[in-house]
KEFI-374875 format. One line per field, with one value per residue: x, z, y negated of N, C-alpha, C in turn; residue number from 1. Coordinates in steps of 0.2 Angstrom, whole numbers. Example, Ala and Ser with C-alpha at 12.3 -4.5 7.8 and 13.67 -1.06 7.14 Angstrom:
BEGIN
n_u: (66,64);
n_w: (39,35);
n_v: (28,11);
ca_u: (62,68);
ca_w: (39,36);
ca_v: (22,5);
c_u: (66,64);
c_w: (39,39);
c_v: (16,0);
num: (1,2);
END
This chain:
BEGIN
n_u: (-365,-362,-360,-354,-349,-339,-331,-326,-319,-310,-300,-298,-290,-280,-274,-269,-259,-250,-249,-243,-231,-223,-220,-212,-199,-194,-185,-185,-197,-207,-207,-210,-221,-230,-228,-234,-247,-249,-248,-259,-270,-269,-273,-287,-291,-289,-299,-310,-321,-325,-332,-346,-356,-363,-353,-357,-359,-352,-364,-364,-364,-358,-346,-339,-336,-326,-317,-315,-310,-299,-290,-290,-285,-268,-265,-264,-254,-243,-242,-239,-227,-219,-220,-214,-201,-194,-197,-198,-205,-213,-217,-226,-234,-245,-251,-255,-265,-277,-287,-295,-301,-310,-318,-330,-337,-340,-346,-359,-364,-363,-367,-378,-376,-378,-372,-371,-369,-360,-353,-346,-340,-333,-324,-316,-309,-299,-295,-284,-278,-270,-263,-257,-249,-237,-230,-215,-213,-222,-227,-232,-226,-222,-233,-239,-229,-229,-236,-228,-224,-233,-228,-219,-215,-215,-225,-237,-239,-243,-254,-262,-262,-269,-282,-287,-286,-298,-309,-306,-312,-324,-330,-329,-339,-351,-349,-351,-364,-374,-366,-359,-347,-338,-332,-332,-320,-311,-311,-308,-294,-287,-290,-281,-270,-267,-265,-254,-244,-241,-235,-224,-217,-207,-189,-181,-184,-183,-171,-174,-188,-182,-172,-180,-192,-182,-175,-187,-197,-203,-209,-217,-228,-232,-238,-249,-262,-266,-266,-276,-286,-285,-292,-305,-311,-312,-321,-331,-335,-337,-350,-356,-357,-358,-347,-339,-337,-332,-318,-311,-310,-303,-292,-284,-277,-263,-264,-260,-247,-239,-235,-232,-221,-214,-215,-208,-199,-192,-192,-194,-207,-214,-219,-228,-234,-241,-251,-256,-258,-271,-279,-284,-288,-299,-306,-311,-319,-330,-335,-338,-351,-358);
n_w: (311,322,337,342,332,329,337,335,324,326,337,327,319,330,332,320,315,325,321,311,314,319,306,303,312,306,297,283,272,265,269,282,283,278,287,297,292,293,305,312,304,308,322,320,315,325,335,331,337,345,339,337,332,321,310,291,275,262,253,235,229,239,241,230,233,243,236,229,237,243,232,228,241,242,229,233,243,235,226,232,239,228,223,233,236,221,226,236,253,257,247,241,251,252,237,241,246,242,241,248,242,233,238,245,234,227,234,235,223,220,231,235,247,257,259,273,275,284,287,274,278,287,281,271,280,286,274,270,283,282,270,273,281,274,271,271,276,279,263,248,237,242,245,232,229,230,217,207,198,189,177,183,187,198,208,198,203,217,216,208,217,228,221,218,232,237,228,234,247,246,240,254,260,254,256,269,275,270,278,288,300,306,298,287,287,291,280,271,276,274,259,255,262,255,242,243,246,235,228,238,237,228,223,227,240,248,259,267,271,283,287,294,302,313,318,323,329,340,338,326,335,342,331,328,336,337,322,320,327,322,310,313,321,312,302,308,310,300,296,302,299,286,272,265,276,286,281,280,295,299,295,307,313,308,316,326,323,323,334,342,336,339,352,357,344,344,334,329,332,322,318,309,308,317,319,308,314,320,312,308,317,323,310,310,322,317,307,316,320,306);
n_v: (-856,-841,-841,-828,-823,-833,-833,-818,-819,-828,-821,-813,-818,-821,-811,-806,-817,-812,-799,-802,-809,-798,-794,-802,-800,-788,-777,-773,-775,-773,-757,-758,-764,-753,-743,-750,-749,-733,-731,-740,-734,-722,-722,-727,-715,-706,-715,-711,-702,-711,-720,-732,-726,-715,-706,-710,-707,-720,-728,-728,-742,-746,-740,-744,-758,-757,-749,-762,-771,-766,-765,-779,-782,-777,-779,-793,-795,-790,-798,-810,-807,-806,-818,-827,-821,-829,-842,-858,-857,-867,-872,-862,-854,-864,-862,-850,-849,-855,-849,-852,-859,-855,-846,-851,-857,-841,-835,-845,-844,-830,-822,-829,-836,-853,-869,-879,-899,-900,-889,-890,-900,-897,-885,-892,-900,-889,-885,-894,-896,-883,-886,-899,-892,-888,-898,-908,-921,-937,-944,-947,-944,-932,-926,-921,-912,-899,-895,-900,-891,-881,-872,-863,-846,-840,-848,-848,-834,-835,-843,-833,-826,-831,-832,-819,-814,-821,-815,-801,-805,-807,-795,-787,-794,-791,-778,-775,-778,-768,-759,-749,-759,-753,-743,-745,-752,-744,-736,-743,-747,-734,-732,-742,-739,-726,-733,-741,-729,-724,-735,-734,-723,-722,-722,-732,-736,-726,-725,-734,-734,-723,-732,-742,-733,-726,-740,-748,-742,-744,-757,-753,-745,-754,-762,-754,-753,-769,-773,-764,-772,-785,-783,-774,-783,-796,-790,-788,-798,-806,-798,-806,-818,-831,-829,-839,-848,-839,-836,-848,-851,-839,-845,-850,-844,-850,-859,-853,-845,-856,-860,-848,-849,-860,-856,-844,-842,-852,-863,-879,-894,-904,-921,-918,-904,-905,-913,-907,-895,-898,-903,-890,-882,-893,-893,-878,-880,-890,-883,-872,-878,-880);
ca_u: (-361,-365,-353,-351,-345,-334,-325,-322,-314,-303,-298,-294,-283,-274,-272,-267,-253,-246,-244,-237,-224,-220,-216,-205,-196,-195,-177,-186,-204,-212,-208,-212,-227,-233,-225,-240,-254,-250,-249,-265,-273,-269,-276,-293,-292,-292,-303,-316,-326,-326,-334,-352,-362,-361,-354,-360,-356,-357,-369,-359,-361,-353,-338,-335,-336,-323,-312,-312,-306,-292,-284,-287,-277,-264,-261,-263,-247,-238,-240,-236,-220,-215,-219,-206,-192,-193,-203,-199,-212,-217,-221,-229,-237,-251,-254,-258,-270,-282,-293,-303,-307,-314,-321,-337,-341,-340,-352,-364,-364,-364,-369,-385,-375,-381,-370,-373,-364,-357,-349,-342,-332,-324,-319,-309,-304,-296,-290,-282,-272,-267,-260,-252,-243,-229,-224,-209,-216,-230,-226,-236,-222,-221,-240,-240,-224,-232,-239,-225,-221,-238,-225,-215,-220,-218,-230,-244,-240,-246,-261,-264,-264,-275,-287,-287,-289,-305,-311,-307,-317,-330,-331,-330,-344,-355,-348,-353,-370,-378,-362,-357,-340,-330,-333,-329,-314,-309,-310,-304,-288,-287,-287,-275,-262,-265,-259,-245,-240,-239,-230,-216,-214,-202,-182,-179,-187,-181,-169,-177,-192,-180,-169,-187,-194,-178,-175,-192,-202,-208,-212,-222,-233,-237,-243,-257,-268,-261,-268,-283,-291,-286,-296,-311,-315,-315,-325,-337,-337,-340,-356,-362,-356,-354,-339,-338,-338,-326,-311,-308,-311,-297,-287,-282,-270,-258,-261,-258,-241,-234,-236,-227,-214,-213,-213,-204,-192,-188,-194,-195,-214,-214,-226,-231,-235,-244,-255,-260,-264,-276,-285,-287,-292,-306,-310,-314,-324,-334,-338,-343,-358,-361);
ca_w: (312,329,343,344,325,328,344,333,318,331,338,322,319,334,330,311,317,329,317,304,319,321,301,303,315,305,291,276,276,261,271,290,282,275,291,302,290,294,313,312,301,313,327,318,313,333,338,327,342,349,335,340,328,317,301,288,267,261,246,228,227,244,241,225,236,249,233,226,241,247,229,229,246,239,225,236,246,231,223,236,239,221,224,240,231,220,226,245,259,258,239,239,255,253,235,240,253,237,242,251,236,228,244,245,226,228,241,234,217,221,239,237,253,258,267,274,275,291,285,271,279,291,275,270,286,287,267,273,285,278,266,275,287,273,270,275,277,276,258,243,234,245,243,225,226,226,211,199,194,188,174,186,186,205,206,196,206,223,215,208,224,232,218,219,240,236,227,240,251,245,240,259,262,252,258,276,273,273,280,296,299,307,295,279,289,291,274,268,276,270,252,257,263,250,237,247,247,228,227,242,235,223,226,231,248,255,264,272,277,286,295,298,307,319,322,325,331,345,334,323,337,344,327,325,338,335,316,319,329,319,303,315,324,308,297,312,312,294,296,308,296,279,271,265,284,289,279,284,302,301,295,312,312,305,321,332,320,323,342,342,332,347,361,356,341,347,329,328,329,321,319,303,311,325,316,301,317,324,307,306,324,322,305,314,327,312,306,320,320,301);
ca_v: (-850,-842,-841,-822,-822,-838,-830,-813,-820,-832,-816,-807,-824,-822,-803,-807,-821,-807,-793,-806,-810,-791,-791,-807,-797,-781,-778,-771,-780,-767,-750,-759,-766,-748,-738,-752,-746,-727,-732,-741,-727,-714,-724,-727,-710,-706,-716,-710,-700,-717,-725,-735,-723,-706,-707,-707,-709,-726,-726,-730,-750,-750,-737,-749,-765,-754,-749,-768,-774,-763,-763,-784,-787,-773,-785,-802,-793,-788,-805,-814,-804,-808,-826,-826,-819,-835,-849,-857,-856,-872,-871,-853,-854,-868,-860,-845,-852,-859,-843,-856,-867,-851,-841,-856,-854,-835,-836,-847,-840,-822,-821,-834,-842,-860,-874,-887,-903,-901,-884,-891,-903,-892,-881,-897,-901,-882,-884,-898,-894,-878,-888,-901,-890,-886,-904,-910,-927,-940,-949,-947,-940,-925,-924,-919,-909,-891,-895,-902,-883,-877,-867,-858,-837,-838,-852,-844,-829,-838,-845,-829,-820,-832,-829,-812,-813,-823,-810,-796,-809,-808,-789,-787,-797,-788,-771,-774,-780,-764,-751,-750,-765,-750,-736,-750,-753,-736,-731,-750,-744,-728,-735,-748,-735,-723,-738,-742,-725,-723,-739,-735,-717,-724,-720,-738,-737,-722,-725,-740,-731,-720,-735,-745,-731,-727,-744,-754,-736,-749,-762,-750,-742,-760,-764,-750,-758,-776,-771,-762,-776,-789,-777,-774,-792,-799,-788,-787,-807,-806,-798,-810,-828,-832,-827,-847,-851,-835,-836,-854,-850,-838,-850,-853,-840,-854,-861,-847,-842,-861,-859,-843,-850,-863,-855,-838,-841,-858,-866,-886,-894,-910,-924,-916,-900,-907,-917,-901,-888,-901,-902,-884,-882,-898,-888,-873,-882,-892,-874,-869,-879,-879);
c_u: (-362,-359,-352,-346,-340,-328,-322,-317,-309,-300,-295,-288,-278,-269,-266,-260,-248,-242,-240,-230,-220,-215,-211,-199,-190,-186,-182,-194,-210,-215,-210,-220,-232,-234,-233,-247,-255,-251,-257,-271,-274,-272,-286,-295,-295,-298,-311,-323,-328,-332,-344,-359,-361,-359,-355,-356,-358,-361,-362,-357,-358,-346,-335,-333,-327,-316,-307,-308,-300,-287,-284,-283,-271,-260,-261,-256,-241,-237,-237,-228,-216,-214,-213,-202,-188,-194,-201,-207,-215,-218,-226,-236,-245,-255,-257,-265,-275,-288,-298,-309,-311,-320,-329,-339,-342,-347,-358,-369,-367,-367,-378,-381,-376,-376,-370,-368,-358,-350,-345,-336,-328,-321,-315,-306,-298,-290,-283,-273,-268,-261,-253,-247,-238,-227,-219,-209,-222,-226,-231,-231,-222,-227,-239,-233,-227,-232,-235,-223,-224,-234,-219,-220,-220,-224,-237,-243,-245,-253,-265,-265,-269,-283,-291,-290,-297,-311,-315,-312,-323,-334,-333,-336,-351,-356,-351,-361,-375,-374,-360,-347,-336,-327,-329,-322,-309,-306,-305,-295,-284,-286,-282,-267,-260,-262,-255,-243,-238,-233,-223,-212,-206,-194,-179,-180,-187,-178,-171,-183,-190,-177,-176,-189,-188,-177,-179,-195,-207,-212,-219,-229,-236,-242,-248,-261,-268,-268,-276,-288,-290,-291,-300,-314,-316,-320,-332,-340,-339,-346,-362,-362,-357,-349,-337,-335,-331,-319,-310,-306,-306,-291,-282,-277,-263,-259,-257,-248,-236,-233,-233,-221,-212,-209,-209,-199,-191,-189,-197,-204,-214,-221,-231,-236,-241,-252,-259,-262,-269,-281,-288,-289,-298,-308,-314,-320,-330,-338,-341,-350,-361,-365);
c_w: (320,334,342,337,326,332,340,328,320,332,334,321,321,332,323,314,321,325,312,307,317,312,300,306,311,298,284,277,273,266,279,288,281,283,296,297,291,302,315,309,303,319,325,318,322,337,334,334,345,346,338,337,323,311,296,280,263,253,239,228,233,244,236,229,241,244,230,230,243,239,228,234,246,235,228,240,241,225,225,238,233,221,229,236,227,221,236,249,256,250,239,245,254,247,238,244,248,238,245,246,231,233,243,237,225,231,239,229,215,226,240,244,252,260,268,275,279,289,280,273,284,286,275,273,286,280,268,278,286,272,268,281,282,270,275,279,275,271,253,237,236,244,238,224,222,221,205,196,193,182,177,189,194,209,202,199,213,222,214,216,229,227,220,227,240,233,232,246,252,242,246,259,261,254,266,276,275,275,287,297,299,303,288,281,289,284,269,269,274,262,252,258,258,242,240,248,239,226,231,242,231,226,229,237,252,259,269,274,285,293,295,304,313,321,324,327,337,342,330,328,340,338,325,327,336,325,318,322,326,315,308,318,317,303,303,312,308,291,300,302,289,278,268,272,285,287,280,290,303,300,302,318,312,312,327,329,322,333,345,340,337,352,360,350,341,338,332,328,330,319,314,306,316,321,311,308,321,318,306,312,324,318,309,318,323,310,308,322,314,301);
c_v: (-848,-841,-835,-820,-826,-835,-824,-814,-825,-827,-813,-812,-824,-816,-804,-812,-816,-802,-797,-807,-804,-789,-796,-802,-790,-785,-777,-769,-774,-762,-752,-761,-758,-744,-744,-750,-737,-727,-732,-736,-722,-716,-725,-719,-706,-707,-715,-707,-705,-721,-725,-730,-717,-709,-705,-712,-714,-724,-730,-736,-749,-749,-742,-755,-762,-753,-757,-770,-771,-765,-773,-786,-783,-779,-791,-800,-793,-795,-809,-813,-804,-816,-829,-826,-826,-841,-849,-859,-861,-875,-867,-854,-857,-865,-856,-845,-853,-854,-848,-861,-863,-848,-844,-856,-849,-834,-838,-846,-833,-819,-825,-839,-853,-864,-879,-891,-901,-896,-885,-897,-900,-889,-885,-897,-895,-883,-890,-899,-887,-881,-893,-898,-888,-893,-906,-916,-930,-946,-946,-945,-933,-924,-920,-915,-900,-889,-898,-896,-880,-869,-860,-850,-836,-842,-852,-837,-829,-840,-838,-824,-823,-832,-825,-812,-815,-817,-803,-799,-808,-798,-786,-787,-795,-780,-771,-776,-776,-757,-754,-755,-757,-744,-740,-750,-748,-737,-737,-748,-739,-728,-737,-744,-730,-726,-739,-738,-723,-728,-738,-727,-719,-724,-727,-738,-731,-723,-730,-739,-727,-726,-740,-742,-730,-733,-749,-747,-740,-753,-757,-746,-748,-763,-759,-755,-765,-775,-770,-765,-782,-787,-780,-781,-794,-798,-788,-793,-809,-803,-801,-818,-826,-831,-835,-850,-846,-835,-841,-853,-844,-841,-854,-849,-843,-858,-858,-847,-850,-861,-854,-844,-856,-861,-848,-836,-848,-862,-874,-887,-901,-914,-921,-909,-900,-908,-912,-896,-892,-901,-896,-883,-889,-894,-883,-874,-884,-884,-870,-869,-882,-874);
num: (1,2,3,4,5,6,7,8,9,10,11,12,13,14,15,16,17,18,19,20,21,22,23,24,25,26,27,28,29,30,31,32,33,34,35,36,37,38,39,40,41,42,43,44,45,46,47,48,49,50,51,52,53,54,55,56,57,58,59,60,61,62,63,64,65,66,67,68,69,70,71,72,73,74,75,76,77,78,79,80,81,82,83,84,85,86,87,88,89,90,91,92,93,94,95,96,97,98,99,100,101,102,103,104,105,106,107,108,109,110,111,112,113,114,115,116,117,118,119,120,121,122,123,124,125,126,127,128,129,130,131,132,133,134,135,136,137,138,139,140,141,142,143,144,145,146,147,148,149,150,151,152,153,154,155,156,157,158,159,160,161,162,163,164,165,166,167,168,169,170,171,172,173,174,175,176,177,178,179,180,181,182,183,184,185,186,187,188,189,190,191,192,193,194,195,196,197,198,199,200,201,202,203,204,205,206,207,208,209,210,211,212,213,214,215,216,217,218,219,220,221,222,223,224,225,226,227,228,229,230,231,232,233,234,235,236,237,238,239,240,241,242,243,244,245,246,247,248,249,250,251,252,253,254,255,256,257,258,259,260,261,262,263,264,265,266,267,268,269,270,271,272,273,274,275,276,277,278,279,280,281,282,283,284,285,286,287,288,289,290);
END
C-alpha cells in the first residue's frame, strides 16, 4: 500500500469520525444526517469549476457501479438505524463492522486482488480491535457475548448492514478504476441524497427537518466540507490501494472517534479501550506495508 493512499484514507478517517461527531451532537439524526448530504451536495456542486479535469459521462458499467453503491450505503444507514433502536452499541456496533471479513473475499474473488501475508495480518489486527473495543471487559464470557443472539431481527440487521457495506465497497472500487474519483463522488452523492429525499419526504419528518435546520444551521454548514473531504480522500485513496487493504485502513476512525470522546465529551478510556485502539492503529501500520 503506498504512502500517498495510506495518508488519504487516514484522513478520510479522521474526516468520517468528525462528521459522525457532528451527528452525535445533532436531535433528530435521519433529517440532520439528510440536511449534511444537501450541504455537502451543494458544495461539490460549487466546486465543480474547480474540479482537477472536464467532466465527462461515465460509461454504463461505471454509472451501475455509482448507482449500486449509493443505494448499498443508503441501506447500511437505514439498517443500522433499525439495529439502534433495538440492539445496544456494544452488540450492534462490532456486527456491523463484519464488512471486513467480506471486503478481502470481494476483492480477491471479484477484483483478482492479491495479499500478502503481511496484509492479512494487519486486516486481523484491525478486525480485532474493532471488535474488542465494545467489550466491557477482558473474560471469555464477554468474548462470545455479541454472538449469543444470532435470532434477534436487530442482530441480523447489523450483520446485514455490514454485508451490504461490503458490497457497496467493493462496487466503488470498480467504479473508480476507470472514472475520474471526484466526478464518482459527485454523482455517488447525488444518488445518495436523492434516496434520502424519497425516504425523508414522508410526514413523519417534517417537522424535524424544520427544527434541525434552525437549531444546528451551524452544525450543518460545518458538515458539507467535514463530509465532502471525508467522500473524496477516500475514494481518491481507493484508487490508489486495494479495497481489502482500504477499508481496514479506515478503520481507524474508531480510533480518532474514542479520542474525541476523550478529550471533548469527557467519556471514560479504560484498559479495554487502550488496548483495542492500539490494535487498530498497529493494524493500520501492518497494512501499510502489506
Amino acid at each position: 500500500m503506498s504512502l500517498l493512499s495510506f495518508f488519504l484514507i487516514v484522513i478520510s478517517a479522521v474526516m468520517h469520525a468528525l462528521w459522525n461527531l457532528l451527528v452525535k451532537r445533532s436531535r433528530h439524526k435521519t433529517p440532520f444526517i439528510w440536511w449534511m448530504f444537501v450541504a455537502s451536495g451543494t458544495l461539490f456542486t460549487l466546486a465543480l469549476p474547480l474540479a482537477p479535469e472536464p467532466f465527462s459521462w461515465p460509461r454504463f458499467e461505471t454509472l451501475v457501479m455509482i448507482a449500486l453503491g449509493a443505494i448499498c450505503f443508503v441501506l447500511y444507514h437505514l439498517l443500522n438505524g433499525r439495529a439502534y433502536r433495538g440492539g445496544d452499541l456494544s452488540i450492534i456496533y462490532p456486527l456491523s463492522q463484519t464488512s471486513m471479513l467480506w471486503v478481502p473475499l470481494w476483492g480477491t474473488l471479484l477484483l483478482g486482488e492479491r495479499l500478502s501475508l503481511t496484509g492479512c495480518c494487519g486486516i486481523l489486527l484491525v478486525l480485532l480491535g474493532i471488535y474488542a473495543m465494545q467489550l466491557r471487559r477482558l473474560s471469555l464470557g464477554e468474548l462470545f457475548r455479541p454472538f449469543h443472539d444470532l435470532g434477534n431481527p436487530y442482530v441480523r440487521a447489523a450483520l446485514l448492514a455490514g454485508f451490504i457495506y461490503s458490497i457497496g465497497s467493493v462496487a466503488e472500487k470498480s467504479g473508480v478504476r476507470n472514472y475520474s474519483p471526484f466526478y464518482f463522488t459527485y454523482l455517488l452523492v447525488l444518488i445518495m441524497l436523492l434516496l434520502m429525499t424519497v425516504n425523508i419526504c414522508r410526514p413523519r419528518y417534517r417537522r424535524q427537518i424544520r427544527e434541525e435546520l434552525r437549531g444546528r444551521w451551524r452544525l450543518i454548514l460545518l458538515s458539507g466540507p467535514i463530509m465532502m473531504a471525508s467522500f473524496l480522500t477516500f475514494r481518491y485513496g481507493l484508487n490508489l490501494a486495494p479495497v481489502s487493504y482500504a477499508v481496514p485502513v479506515r478503520q481507524v476512525s474508531v480510533v480518532v472517534g474514542v479520542l474525541i470522546g476523550v478529550l471533548f465529551l469527557r467519556e471514560s478510556f479504560g484498559r479495554v479501550r487502550l488496548i483495542s485502539a492500539f490494535l487498530i492503529f498497529l493494524g493500520a501500520i501492518v497494512i501499510r506495508f502489506g
